[in-house]
MILOMAR-796543 format. One record per residue: x, y, z of N, C-alpha, C in turn; residue in one letter. Coordinates in steps of 0.05 Angstrom, whole numbers, padded with zeros to 5 digits, always signed. Layout:
<atoms>
XYZXYZXYZa...
</atoms>
This chain:
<atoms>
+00017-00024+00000+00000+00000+00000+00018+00025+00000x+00019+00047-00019+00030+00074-00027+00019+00084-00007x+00035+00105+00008+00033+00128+00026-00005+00145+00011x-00003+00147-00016-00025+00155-00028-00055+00131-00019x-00048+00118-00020-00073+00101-00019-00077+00090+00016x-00064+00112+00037-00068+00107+00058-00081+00136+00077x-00089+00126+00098-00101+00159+00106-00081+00169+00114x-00060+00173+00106-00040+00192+00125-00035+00221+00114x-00020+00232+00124-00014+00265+00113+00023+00276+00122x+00036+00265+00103+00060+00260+00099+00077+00288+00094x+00101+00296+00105+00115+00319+00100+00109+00330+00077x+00118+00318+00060+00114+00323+00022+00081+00334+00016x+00078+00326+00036+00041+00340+00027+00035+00368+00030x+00053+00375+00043+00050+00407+00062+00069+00425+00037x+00052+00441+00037+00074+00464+00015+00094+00480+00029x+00122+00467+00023+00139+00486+00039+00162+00512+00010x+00155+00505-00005+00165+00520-00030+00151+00555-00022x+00169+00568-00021+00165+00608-00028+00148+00608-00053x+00165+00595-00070+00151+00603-00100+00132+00593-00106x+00116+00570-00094+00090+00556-00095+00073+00575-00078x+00072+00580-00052+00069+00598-00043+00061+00622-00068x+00078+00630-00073+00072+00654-00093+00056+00658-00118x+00060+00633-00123+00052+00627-00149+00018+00621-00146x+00008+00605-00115-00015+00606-00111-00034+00632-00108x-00017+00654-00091-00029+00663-00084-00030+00693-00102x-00008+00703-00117-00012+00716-00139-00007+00711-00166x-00015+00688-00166-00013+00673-00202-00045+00679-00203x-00046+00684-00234-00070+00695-00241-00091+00671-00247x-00081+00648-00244-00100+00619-00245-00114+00617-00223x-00108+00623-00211-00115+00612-00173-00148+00612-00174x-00161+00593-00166-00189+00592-00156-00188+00599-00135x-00213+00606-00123-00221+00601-00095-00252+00586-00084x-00258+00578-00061-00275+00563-00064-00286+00569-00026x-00306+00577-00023-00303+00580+00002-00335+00561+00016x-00335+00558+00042-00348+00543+00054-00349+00545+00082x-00361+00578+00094-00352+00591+00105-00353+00570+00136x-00331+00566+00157-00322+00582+00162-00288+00583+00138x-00290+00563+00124-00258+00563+00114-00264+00571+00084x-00244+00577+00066-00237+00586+00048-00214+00575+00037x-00219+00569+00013-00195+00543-00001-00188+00560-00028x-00166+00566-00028-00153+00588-00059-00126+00553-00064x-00138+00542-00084-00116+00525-00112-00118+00540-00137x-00098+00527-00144-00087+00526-00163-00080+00497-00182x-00070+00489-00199-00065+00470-00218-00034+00478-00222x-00013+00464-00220+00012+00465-00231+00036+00448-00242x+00045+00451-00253+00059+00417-00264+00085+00408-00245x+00075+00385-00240+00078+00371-00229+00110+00358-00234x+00121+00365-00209+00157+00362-00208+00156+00326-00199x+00190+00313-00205+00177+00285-00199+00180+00286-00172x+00173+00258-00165+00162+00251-00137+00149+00267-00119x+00126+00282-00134+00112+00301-00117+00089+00281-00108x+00083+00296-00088+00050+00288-00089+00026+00290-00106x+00006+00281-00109-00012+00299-00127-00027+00324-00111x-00018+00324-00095-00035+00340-00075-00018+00351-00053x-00017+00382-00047+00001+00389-00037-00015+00409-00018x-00015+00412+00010-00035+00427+00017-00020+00449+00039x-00030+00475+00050-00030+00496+00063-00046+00503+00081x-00043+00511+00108-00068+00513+00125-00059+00545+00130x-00072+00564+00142-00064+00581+00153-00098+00596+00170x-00090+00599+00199-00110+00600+00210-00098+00642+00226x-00105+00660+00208-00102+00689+00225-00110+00700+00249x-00073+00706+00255-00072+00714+00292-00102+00732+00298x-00110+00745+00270-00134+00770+00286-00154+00750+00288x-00161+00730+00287-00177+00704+00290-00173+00703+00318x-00156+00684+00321-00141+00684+00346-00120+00697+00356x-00123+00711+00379-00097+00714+00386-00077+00694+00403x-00096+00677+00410-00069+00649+00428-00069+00627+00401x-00043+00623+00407-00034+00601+00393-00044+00568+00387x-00055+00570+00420-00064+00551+00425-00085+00548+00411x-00107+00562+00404-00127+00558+00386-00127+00558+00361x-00104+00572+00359-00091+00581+00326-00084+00549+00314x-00073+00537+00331-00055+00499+00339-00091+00483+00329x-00103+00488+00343-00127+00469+00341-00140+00469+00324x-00146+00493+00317-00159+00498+00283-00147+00482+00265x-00117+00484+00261-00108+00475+00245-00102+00452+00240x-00102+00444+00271-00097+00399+00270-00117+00396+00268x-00145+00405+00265-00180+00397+00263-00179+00397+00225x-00171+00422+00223-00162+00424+00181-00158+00405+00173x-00121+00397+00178-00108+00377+00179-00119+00348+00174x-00133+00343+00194-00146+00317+00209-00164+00319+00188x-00178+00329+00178-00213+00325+00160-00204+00327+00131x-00180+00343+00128-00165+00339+00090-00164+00313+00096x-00139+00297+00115-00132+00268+00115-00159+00256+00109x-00169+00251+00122-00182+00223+00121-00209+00239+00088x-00212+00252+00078-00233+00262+00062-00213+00267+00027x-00185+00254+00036-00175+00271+00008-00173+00245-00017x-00176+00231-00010-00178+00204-00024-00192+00203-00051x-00219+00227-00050-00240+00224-00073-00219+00248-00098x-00209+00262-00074-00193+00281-00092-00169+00271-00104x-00153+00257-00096-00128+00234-00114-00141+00227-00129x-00164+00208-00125-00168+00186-00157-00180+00214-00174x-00189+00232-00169-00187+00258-00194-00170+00262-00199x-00147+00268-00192-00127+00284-00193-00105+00260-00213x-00109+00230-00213-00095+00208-00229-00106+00207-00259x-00118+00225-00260-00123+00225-00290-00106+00246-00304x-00093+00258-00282-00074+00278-00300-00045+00278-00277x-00033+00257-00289-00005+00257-00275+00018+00275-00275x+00009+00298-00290+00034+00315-00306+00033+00338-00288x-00002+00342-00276-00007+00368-00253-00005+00358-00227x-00002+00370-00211-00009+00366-00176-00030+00395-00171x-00036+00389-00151-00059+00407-00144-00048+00421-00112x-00049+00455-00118-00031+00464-00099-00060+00474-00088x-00063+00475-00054-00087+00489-00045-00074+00501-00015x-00095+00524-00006-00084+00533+00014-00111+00531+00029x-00124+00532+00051-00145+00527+00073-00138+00547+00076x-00155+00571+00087-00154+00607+00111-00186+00600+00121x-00173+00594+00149-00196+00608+00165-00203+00631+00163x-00235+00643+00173-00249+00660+00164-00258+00670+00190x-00264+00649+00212-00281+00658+00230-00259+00658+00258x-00281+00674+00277-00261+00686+00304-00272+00661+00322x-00290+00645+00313-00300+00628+00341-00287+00591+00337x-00287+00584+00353-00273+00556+00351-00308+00532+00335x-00296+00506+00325-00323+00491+00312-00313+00472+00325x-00339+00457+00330-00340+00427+00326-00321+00413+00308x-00306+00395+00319-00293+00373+00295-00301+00365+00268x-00335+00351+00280-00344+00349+00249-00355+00370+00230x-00366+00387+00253-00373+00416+00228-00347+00427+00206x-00317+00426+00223-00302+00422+00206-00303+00408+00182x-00302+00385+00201-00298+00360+00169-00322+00358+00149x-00343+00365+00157-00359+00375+00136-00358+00395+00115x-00343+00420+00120-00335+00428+00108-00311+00430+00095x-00286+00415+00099-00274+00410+00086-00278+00391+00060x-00299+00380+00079-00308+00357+00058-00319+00362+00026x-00333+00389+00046-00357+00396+00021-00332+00421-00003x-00318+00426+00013-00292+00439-00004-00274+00424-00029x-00269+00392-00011-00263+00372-00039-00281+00371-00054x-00296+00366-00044-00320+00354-00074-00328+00376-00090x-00329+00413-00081-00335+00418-00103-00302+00431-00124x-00279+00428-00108-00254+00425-00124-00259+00408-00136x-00263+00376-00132-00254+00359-00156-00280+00357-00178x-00306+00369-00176-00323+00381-00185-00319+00392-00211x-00298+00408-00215-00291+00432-00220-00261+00428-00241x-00251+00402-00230-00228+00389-00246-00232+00382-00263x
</atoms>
């Protein structure tokens, strides 16, 4: 069993590239897709080898929170509901081996959620990305 075809969420998954970064966020391709309380801006980009097909970003703003600690929880709740929900989005994403799919998560709201209200909406964030692929 491939790291891909398991629920995990592996170093390589996390975008640590400046220029991906950049490229997401002022390249003139970039979607966005929101589901309030979160907000999902991808992109489509070709795909370097041994990438993932899926490369993901969380970022949860200090004016949101100001302790860390909550800033921490939002984001392992993100984290936690991409993993186990990103699976429908790979077998989309294997029909075109040449792109990976760069996305970034921004929290929106000042109040903390439920786990699954999260993962509902992350959820409902894949499906209408690969929707849309």
């Amino acid at each position: 069993m491939s790291a891909s075809e398991t629920f995990t969420l592996q170093k390589e998954e996390r975008i640590c590239s400046k220029k991906l970064i950049e490229r997401l966020f002022n390249g003139g391709d970039s979607h966005a897709v929101t589901a309030y309380p979160l907000k999902a801006v991808w992109t489509m980009v070709e795909r370097e080898q041994q990438m993932p097909p899926v490369q993901i970003l969380i970022s949860v703003p200090k004016r949101c929170f100001k302790r860390a600690v909550k800033r921490n929880r939002v984001k392992r709740q993100v984290r936690e509901a991409f993993r186990k929900n990103k699976q429908a989005l790979i077998a989309q994403l294997s029909a075109t081996p040449d792109y990976q799919l760069v996305m970034a998560f921004i929290w929106l709201d000042d109040h903390l959620r439920e786990s699954l209200s999260v993962d509902k909406k992350v959820t409902s964030i894949l499906e209408r990305i690969s929707e849309s692929l």
